[in-house]
N, C-alpha and C positions, 0 to 999 in steps of 0.2 A: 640193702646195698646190692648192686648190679655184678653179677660176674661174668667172665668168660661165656660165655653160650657153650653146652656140650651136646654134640652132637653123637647119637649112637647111629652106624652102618650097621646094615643086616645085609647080606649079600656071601653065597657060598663060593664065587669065583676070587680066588686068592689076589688073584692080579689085579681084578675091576676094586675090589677092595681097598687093597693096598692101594693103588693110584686118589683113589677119592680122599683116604685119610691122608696122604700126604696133599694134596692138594688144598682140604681144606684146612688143616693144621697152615700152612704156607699163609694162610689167610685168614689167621685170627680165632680160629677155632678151635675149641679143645675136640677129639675127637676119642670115640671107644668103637673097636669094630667087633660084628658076632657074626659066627661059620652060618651059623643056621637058627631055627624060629626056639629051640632049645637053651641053646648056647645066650640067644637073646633076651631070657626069659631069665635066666639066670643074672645077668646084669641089671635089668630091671629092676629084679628085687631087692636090688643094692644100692641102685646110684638114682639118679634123676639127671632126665635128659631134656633139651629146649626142645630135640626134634629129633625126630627118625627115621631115618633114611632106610626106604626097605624092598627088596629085590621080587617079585612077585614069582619070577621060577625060580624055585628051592628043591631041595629032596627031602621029601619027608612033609612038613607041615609047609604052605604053601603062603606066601606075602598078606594076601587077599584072607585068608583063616584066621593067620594070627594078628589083622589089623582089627577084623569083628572084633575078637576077642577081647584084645587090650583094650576098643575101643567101650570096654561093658564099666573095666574100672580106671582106666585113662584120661586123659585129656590135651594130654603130649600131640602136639602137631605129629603130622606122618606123612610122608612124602613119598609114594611108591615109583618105583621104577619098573617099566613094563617092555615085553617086546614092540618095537616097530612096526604099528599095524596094527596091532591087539586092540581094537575098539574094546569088544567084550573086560578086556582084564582093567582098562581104565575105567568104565564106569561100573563093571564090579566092586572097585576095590572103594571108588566115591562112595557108592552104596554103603559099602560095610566102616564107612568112616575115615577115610582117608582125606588130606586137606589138600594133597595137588597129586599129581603125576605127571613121570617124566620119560620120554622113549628112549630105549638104547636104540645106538648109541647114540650119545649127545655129548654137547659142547659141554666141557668145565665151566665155561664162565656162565652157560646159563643155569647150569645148578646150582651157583653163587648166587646166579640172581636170584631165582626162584625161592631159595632159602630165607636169603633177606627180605624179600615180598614177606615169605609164612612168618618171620619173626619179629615182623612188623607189624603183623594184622594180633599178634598174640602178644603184647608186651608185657602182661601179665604173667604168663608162663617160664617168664626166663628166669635162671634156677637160684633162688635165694639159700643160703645158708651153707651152713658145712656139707661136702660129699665125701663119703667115705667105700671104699674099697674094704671087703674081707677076706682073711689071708686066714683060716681058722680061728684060733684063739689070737691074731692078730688083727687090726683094721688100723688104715692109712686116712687119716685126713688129707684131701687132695688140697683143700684149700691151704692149711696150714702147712703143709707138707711134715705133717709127723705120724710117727706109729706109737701106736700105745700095744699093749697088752694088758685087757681088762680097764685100771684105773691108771698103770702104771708106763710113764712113757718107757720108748726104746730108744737107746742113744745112738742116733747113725753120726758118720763124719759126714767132713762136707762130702766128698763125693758118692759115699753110699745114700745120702738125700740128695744128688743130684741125679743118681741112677733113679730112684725112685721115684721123683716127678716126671723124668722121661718116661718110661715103661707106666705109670699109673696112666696118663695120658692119649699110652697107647693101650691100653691096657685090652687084652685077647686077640692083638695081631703081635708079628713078627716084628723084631726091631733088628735088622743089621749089625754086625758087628763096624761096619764101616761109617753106619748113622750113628751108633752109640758115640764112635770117635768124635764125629764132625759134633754130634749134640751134646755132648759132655764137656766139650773145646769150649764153646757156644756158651753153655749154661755157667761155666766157671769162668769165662772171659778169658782167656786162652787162645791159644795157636792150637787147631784142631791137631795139628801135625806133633804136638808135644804129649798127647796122650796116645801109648802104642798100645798092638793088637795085647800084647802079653800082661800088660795092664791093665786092660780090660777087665780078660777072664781071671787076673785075682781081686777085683776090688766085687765079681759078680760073687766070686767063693766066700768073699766075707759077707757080702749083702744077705747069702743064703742062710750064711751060718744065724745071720737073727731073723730071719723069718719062715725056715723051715725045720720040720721034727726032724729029718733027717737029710741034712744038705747033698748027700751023695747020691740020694734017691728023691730028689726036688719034684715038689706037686705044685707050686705057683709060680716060681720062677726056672719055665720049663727052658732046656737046650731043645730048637730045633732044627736037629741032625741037618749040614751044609747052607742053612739059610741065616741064623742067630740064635735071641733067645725073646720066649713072650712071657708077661706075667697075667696068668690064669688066674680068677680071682675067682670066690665064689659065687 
């Protein structure tokens, strides 16, 4: 069975980030974004992705390093995104395995297209089966949208399974409290205007209380101070 296409972002500029996954979320995509080649590696070893969107200047491990790398036990399309100009860093990164590149800045819609080109040429790589998300002695089926612990499910309500597919979705970027409204409005078929801010933060207190060891001191579904909240998986 054919699902969703998900797409992982690699890119340490919060804003180029953010802009991309909502952009391609807008447009059919499941999307997971990572700060850095770390942060990305972590997600890897959890999910399966159609494609990879990956920013070639980083700090620390560099686009072009960690595209060799994966590309030793991968076979996940990879799309690099390079400065304006950079001949050297586009066909570096072809070299080490990359299946296109693209310059900042550049147009939205030719990233959409370029995407659908790579996921055309690949129809075999797009992601069969359950993907699951881990929360320690927790893990989410995204497909399903349930959580188990070990053999044993976890009962969420509707809305703490609707928080859930939101934030899995987006799962290691920031979600607004003002996206939560609009997406939680959205997902329950609702007037976004009938879920308020104060609502929010208690349907997130109960969400935490089942999937962390201690909700007061939250390690996956982090608060980040003035922006919202993201859920950090492992």
């Amino acid at each position: 069975m054919q699902v969703q296409p998900h797409i992982l972002i690699v890119d340490d500029d919060e804003r180029i980030r953010g802009l991309m996954q909502k952009f391609l979320v807008r447009n059919g995509f499941l999307v997971t974004a990572a700060r850095d080649a770390a942060h990305a590696r972590r997600l890897l070893a959890g999910l399966e992705f159609s494609l990879i969107v990956l920013d070639v200047m980083m700090p620390g491990e560099d686009g072009i390093s960690l595209t060799r790398d994966l590309r030793r036990k991968l076979t996940t399309p990879i799309m690099l995104l390079t400065a304006r100009g950079e001949t050297r860093d586009r066909i570096e990164g072809l070299e080490a395995g990359a299946d296109d590149s693209l310059a900042k800045p550049f147009e939205p819609r030719e990233l959409l297209l370029r995407i659908g080109a790579i996921l055309r040429r690949a129809p075999q790589l797009t992601v069969q089966g359950p993907k699951t998300l881990n929360l320690g002695p927790l893990r989410y089926e995204m497909e399903r949208g349930e959580l188990w612990r070990g053999e044993a499910p976890v009962r969420l309500t509707a809305t703490e399974a609707a928080l859930m597919r939101i934030f899995a979705g987006r799962a290691g970027a920031v979600v607004t409290r003002a996206e939560l409204i609009e997406d939680l409005g959205r997902d329950r078929g609702t007037d976004p205007a009938t879920a308020q801010d104060r609502a929010i933060d208690v349907q997130i207190t109960r969400l935490r209380r089942k999937i962390e060891a201690d909700p007061r001191e939250p390690r996956y579904l982090q608060t980040v101070r003035g922006a919202g909240y993201m859920l950090a998986p492992e």
